[in-house]
Wavefront OBJ file of the C-alpha trace (Angstrom):
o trace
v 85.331 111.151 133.509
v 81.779 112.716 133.878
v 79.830 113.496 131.240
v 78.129 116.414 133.192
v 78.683 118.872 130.182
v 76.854 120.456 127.212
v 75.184 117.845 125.116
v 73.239 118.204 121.527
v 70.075 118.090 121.666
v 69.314 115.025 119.407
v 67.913 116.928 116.563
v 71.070 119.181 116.312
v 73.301 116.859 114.609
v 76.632 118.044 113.652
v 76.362 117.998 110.109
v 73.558 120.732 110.215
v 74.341 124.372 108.974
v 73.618 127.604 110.757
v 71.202 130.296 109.335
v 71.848 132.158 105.894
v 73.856 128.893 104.771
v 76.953 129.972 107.288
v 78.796 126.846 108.611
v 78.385 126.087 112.236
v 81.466 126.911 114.038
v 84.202 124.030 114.018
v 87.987 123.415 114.323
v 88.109 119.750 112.486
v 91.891 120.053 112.765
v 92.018 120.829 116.422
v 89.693 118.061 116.986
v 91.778 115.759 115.320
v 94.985 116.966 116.678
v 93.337 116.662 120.193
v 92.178 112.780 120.185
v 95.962 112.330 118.613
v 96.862 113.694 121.614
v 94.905 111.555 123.830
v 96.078 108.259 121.731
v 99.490 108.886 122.268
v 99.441 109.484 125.895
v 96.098 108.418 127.760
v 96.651 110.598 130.922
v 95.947 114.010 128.364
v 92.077 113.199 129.453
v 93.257 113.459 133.310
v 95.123 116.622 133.276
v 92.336 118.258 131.787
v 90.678 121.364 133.348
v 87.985 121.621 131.161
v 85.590 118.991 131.040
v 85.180 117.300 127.690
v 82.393 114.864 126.186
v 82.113 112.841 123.105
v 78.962 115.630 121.821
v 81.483 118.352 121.994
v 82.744 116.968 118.978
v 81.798 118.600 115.631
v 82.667 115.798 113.422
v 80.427 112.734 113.872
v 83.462 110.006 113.287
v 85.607 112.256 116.515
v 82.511 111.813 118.588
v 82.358 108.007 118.048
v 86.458 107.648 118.686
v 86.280 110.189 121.717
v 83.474 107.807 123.241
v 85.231 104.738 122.618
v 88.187 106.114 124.066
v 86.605 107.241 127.329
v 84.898 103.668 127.429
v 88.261 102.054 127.121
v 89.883 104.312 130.026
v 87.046 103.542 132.452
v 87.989 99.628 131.826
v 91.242 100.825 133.155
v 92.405 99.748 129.536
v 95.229 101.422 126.911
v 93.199 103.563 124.336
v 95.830 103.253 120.982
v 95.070 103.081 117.575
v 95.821 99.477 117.903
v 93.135 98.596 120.232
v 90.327 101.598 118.708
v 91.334 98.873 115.457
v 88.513 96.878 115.903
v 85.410 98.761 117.199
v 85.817 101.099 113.599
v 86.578 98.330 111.292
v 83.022 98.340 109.620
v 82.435 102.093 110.460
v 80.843 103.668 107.660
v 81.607 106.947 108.959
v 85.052 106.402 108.994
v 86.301 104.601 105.945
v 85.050 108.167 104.180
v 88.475 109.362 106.173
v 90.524 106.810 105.007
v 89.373 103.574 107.074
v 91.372 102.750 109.981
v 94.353 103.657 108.898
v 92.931 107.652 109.784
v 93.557 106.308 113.176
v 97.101 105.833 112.637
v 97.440 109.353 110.863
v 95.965 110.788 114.161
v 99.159 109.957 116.081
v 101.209 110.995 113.114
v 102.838 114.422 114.240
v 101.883 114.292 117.502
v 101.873 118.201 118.143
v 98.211 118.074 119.867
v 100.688 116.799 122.911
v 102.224 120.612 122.663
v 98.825 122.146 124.426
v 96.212 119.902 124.656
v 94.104 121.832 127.222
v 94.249 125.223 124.903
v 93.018 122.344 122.229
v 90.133 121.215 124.807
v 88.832 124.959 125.494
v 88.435 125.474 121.898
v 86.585 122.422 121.242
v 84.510 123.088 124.188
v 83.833 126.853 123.756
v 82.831 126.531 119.933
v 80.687 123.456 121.229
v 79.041 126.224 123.283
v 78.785 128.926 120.089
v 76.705 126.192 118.116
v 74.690 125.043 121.199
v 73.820 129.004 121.232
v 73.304 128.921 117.504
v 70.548 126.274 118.065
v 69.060 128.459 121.123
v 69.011 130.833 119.187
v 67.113 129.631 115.906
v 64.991 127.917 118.064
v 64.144 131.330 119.825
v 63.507 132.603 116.508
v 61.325 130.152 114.704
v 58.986 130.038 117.891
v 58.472 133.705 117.719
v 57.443 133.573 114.496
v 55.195 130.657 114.628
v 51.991 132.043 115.534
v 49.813 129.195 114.073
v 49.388 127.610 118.178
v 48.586 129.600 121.627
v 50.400 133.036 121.222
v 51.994 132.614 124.503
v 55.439 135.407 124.792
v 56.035 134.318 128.304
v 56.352 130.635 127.862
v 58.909 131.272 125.117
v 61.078 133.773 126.969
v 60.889 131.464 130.038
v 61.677 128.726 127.896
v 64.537 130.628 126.018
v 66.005 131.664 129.772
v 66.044 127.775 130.492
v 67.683 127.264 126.948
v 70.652 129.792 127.917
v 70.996 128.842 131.210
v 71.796 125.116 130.234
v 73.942 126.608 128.207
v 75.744 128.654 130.518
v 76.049 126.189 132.974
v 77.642 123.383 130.050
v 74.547 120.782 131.272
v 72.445 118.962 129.359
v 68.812 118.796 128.679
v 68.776 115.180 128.440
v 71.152 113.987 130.838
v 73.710 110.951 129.515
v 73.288 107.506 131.823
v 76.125 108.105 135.011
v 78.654 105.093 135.389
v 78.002 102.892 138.344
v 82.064 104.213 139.313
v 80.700 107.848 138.560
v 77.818 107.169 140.894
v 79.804 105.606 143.381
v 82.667 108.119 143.370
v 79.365 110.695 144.151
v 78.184 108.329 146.846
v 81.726 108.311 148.706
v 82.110 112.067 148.706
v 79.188 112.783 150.174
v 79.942 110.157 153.072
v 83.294 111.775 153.423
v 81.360 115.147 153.901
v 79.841 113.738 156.320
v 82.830 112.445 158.118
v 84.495 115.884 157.992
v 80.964 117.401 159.278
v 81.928 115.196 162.847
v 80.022 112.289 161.656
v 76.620 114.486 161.735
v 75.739 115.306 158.267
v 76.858 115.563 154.506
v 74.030 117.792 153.013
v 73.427 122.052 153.712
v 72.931 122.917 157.238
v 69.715 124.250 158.759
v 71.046 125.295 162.013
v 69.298 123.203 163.823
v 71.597 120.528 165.232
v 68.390 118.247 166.009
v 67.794 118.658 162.081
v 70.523 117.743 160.907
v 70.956 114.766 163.073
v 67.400 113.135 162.045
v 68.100 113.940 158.268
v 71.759 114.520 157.239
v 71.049 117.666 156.535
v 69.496 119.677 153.411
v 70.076 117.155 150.082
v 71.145 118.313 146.347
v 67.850 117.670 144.550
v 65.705 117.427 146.978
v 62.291 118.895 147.403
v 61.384 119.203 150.782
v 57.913 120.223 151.423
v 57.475 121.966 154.980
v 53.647 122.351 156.006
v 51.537 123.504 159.162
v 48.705 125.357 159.736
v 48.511 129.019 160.284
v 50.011 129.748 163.199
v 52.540 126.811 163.854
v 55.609 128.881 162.454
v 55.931 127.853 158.893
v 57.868 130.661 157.770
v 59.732 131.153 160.923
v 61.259 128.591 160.960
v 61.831 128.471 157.066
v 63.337 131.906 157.330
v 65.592 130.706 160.266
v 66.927 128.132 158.030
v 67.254 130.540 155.268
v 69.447 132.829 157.590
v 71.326 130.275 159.029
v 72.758 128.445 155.957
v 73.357 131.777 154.794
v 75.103 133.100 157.851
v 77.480 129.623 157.762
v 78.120 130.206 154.096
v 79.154 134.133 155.117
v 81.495 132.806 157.965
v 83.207 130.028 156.336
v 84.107 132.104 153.252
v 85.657 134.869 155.886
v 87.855 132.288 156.959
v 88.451 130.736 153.693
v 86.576 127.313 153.911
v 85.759 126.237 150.206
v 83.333 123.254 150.885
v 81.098 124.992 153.491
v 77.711 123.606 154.618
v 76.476 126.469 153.931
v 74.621 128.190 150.902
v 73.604 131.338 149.240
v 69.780 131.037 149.585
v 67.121 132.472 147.767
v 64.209 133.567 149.122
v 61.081 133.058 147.043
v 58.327 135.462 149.618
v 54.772 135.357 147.810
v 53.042 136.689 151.244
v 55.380 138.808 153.007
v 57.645 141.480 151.702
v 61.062 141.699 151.834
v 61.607 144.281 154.617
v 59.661 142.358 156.708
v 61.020 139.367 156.471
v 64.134 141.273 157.023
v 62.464 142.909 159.909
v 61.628 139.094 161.297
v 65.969 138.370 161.081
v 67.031 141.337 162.754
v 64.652 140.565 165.661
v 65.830 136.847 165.645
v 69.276 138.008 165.965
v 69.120 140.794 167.815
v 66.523 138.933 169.757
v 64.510 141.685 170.411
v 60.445 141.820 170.107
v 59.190 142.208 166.455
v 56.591 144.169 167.926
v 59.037 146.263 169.699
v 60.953 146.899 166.267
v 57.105 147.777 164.458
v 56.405 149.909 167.352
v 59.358 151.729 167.667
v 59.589 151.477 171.351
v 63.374 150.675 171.486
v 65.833 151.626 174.798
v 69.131 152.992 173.873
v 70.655 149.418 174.296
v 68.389 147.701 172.338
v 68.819 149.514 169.241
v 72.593 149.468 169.763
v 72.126 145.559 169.101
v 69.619 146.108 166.288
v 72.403 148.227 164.755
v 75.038 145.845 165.571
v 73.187 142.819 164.114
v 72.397 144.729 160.898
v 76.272 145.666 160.338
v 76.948 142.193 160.649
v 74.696 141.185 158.189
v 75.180 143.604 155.088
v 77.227 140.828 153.189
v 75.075 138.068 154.221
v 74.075 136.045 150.720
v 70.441 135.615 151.508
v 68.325 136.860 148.223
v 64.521 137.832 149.091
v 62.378 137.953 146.038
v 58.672 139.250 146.995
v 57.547 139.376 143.531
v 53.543 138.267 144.054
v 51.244 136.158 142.018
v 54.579 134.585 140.116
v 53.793 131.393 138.140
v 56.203 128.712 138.017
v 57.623 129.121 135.392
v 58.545 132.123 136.337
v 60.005 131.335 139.767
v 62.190 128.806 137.840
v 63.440 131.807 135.596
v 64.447 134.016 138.615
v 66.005 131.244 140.726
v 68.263 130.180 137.050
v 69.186 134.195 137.097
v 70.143 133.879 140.891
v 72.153 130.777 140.392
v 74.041 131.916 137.280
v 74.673 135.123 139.757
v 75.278 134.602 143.075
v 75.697 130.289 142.703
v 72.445 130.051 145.854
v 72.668 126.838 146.984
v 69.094 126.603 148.262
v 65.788 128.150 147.355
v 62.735 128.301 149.369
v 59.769 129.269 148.112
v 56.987 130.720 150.994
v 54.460 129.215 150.272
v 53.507 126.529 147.244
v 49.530 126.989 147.362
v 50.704 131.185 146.450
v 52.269 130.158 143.008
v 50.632 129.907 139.613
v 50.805 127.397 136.946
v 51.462 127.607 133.400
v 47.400 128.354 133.122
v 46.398 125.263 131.059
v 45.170 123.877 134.048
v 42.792 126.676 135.389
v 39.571 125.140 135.814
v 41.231 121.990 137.952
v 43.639 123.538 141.000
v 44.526 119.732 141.596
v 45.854 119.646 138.237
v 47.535 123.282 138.670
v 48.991 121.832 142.202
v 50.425 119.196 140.419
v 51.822 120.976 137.876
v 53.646 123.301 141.102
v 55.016 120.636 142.660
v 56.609 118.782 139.758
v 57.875 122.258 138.675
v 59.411 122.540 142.089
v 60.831 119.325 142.068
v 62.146 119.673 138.666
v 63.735 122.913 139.783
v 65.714 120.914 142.580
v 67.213 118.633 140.120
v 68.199 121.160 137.598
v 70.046 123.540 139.716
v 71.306 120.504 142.110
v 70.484 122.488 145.062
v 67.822 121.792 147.743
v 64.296 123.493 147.567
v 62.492 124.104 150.627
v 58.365 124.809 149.295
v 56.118 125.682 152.147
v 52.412 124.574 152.103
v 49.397 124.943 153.624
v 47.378 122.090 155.300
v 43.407 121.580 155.318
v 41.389 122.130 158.175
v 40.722 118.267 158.616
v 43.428 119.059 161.655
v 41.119 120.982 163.479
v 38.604 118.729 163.403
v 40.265 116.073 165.111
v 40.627 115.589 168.640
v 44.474 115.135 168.017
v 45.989 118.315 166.355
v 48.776 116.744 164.971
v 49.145 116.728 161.148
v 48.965 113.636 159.006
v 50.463 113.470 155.049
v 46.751 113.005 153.889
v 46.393 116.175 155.097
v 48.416 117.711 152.591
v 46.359 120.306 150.766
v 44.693 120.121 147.029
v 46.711 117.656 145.744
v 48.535 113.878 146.578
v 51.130 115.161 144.040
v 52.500 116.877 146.556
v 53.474 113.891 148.873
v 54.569 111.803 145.298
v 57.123 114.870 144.757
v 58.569 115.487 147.717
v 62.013 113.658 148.939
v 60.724 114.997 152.734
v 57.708 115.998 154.228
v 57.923 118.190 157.327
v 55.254 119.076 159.708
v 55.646 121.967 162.370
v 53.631 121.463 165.707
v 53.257 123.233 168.343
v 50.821 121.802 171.250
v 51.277 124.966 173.351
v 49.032 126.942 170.190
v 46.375 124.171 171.014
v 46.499 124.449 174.553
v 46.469 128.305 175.001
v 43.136 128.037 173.042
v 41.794 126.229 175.904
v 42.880 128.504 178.527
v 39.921 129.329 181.666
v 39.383 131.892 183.096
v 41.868 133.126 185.661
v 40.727 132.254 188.857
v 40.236 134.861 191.587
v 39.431 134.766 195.900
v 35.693 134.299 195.034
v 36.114 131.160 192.859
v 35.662 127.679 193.607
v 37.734 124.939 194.501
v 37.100 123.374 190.514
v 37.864 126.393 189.128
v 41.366 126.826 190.582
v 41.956 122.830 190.256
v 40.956 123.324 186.364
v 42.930 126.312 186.221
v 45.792 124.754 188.129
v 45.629 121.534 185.601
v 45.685 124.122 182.584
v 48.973 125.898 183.827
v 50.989 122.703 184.749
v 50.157 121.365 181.069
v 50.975 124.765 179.817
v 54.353 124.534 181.872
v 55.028 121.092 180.076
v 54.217 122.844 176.773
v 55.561 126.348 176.600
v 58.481 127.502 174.059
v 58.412 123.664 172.525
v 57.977 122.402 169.121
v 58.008 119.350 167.192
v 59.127 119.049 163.671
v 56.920 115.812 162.519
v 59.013 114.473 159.862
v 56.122 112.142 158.098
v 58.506 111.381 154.892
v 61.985 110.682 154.266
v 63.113 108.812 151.197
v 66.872 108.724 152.265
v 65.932 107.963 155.845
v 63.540 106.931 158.755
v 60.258 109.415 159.931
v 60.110 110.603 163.400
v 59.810 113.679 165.478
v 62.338 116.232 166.201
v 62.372 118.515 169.331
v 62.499 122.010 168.835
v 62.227 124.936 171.213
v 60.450 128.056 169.789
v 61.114 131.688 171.271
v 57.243 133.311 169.834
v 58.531 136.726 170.934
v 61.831 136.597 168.534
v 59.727 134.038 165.929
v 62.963 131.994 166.566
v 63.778 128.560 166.585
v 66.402 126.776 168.454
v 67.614 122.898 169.481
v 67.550 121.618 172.690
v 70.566 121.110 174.733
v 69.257 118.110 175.734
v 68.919 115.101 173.544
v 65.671 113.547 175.533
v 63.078 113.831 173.214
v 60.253 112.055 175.842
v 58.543 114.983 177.024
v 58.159 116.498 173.403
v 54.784 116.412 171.617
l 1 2 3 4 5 6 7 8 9 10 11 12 13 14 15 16 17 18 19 20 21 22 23 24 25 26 27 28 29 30 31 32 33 34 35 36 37 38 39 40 41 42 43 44 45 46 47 48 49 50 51 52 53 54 55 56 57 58 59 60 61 62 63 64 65 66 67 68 69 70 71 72 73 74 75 76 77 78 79 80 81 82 83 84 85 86 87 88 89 90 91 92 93 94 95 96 97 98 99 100 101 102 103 104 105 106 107 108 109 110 111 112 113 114 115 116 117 118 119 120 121 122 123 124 125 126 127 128 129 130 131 132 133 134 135 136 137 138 139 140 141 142 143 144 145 146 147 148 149 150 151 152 153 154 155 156 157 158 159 160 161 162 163 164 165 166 167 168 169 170 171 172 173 174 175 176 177 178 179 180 181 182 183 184 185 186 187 188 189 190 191 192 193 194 195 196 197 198 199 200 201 202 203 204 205 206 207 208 209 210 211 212 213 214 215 216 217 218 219 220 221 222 223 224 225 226 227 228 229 230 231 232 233 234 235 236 237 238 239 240 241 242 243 244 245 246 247 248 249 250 251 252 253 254 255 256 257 258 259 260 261 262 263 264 265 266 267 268 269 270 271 272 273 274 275 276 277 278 279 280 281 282 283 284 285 286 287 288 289 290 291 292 293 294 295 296 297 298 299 300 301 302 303 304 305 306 307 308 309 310 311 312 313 314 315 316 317 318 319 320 321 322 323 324 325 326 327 328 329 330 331 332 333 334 335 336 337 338 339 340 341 342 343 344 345 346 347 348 349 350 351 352 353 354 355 356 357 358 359 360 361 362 363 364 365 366 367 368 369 370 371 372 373 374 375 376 377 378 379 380 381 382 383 384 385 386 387 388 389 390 391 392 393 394 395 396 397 398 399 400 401 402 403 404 405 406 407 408 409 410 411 412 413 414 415 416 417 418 419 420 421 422 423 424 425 426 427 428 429 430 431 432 433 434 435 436 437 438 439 440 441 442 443 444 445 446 447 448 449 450 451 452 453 454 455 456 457 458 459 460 461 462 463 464 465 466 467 468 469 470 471 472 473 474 475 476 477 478 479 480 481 482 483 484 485 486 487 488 489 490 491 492 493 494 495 496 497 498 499 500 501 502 503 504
């Protein structure tokens, strides 16, 4: 069984005391009757619906049995007071209970076997009520020690960490997984991937040419999607955004648990939330963003805009345009949106926007760094996948070739060391449309209609197509990915056809 639950810190030992010399809350008896439970019949531990580990265990001695127990069980071996014998023989611990023979009195009665998963919630919830009791005198004491930094923020965003772990039963120091936990991980996500067609076992983006090259969108993962102004950054990541959304909406209509899909939350530091909602409707109702700004609508036209916005009212896409947040406090907001709506990805538009703790003011490398192992850490503690975009120096436009490199990353290597993907949007139509001559007319030369002519037939080759340059993968190969790009709707789209040759 996974350890994947609440766990002590290591400096909240079970023998400590709450405030005002109150005991900690404990059942000793229930524990007791519980492991009884669990020696007399081994399959107690399988039936159970909540989750228990050894730490959940007031009393010291019931942690070490539990422990032992769940080591025997793995070994596919009989966990009895007969074979527990020898592992306790020279516990201190225990021969203050009577020696081994307490072992023995465990089994005694046997009534834990009468309801042993009411006895495993109220182990585990009064596990919780102390964890909260340390959270809580933690809280305290750093609110009242004023002889460092006075620095409120930190401590509330560190107290909103403290509760969420709580909430959520994980750990802040995570136990060492199993190989056979591991494994049984490792096989679930292949079968995901099997039940996908064969195509991928992470979120969807949408984008079937995506989600062929990389599986899809991983647990954990940082992905780090860059470009330079004008390329479609946060087109594209806000067609992601609506698309595992939109998949998550549709397969809980029709009552798929284990969609592909996710609630997503939308971190926007540079555009605000009605126009990023502005930039969906005219995706989906694929009519002209300027069209929607200008107001110049037909009759038909809005009938769609109207149409695409019913559609959309339950859609679990969460836009947060809060500007200038720090880290820390983006980590906050996205633990609030998890504990509330379970998002299953969070993309933040874009990294270079956020703010670090502000130790690290008078070095923005350092302050990058900080932001991207925030981020990262942020993918690993909510297990979901976080899409950061980020901006890329203007070494790319002094090359002859446009496309983007990973040394071209922005402020900071960190950001490369962090990420589990690096993306790259390009577009060589942008390039291209830069170099456009002048149209010719009936009074200009033959070299100024063949350079014209040259100019459209590239630009014919070029038009509505992107590549996604995917410069790092840990879990797979690089490459490019075709995409087609509809500038009008900012929308992005896969290619029917699965011939990348003529994509740059």
């Amino acid at each position: 069984m996974a350890d994947t639950d609440l766990m002590l810190r290591p400096d909240d030992s079970p023998a400590a005391t709450a405030p005002q010399g109150r005991s900690l809350p404990a059942n000793l008896e229930a524990e007791a009757a519980f492991i009884g439970a669990v020696l007399i019949d081994n399959k107690v531990i399988e039936e159970l619906q909540t989750p228990l580990a050894p730490a959940h265990f007031h009393e010291p001695v019931h942690q070490r049995i539990y422990e032992r127990v769940l080591t025997l069980l793995d070994r596919n071996s009989v966990a009895t007071p007969v074979t527990l014998k020898p592992y306790f023989e020279a516990d201190q611990g225990l021969k203050q209970l009577g020696g081994v023979t307490y072992l023995a009195q465990l089994t005694a009665d046997g009534q834990g076997l009468l309801h042993p998963r009411q006895l495993a919630e109220q182990i585990y919830d009064l596990a919780l009520l102390r964890e909260l009791v340390t959270v809580g005198r933690t809280l305290v004491e750093g609110a009242l020690d004023t002889s460092e930094e006075v620095a409120p923020l930190q401590k509330i965003e560190q107290a909103e960490a403290d509760l969420y772990r709580v909430a959520e039963g994980a750990t802040t120091g995570s136990e060492a997984q199993s190989f056979r936990t591991a494994a049984l991980g490792a096989l679930q996500m292949v079968q995901a991937a099997m039940n996908s067609g064969g195509r991928f076992s992470g979120k969807t983006t949408g984008l079937d040419t995506i989600n062929d090259k990389t599986s899809g969108l991983h647990n954990s993962d940082l992905i780090i999607l860059a470009g330079r102004p004008g390329m479609g950054k946060t087109s594209l990541a806000t067609n992601i955004a609506f698309n595992a959304a939109a998949r998550q909406m549709r397969d809980k209509i029709d009552g798929i648990e284990k969609s592909p899909g996710a609630a997503t939350a939308f971190f926007s530091l540079e555009m605000s939330a009605d126009q990023l909602a502005t930039r969906i409707l005219a995706e989906q109702a694929e009519i002209s963003s300027e069209k929607l700004r200008s107001g110049m609508l037909s009759r038909e036209e809005f009938q769609r805009l109207s149409f695409a916005s019913q559609e959309l009212n339950d859609l679990p896409l969460y836009i947060d345009d809060t500007p200038a947040l720090t880290i820390g406090a983006l980590r906050t907001r996205a633990r609030r949106l998890k504990r509330r709506h379970d998002i299953g990805l969070v993309i933040v538009d874009y990294l270079q926007l956020l703010q670090g703790s502000g130790r690290a003011t008078d070095n923005r490398v350092n302050e990058i760094s900080e932001i991207s192992r925030g981020l990262k850490t942020l993918a690993k503690e909510l297990a979901v996948p976080v899409i950061a975009l980020s901006q890329l120096s203007r070494a790319v436009e002094q090359r002859e070739d446009k496309r983007p490199q990973l040394s071209d990353l922005r402020e900071s290597g960190s950001i490369e060391q962090d990420a589990d993907m690096v993306w790259f949007i390009f577009r060589g139509e942008y390039y291209h449309n830069s170099l456009k001559p002048d149209t010719p007319d009936e009074t200009s030369s033959e070299d100024v209609r063949n350079k014209y002519s040259e100019w459209e037939a590239r630009h014919l080759e070029l038009v509505n197509k992107a590549t996604l340059i995917i410069a790092k993968q840990r879990h797979g190969s690089t490459g490019n990915v075709p995409l087609l790009f509809q500038s009008e709707f900012t929308k992005f789209t896969s290619p029917e056809s699965r011939d990348y040759s003529d994509y740059e």
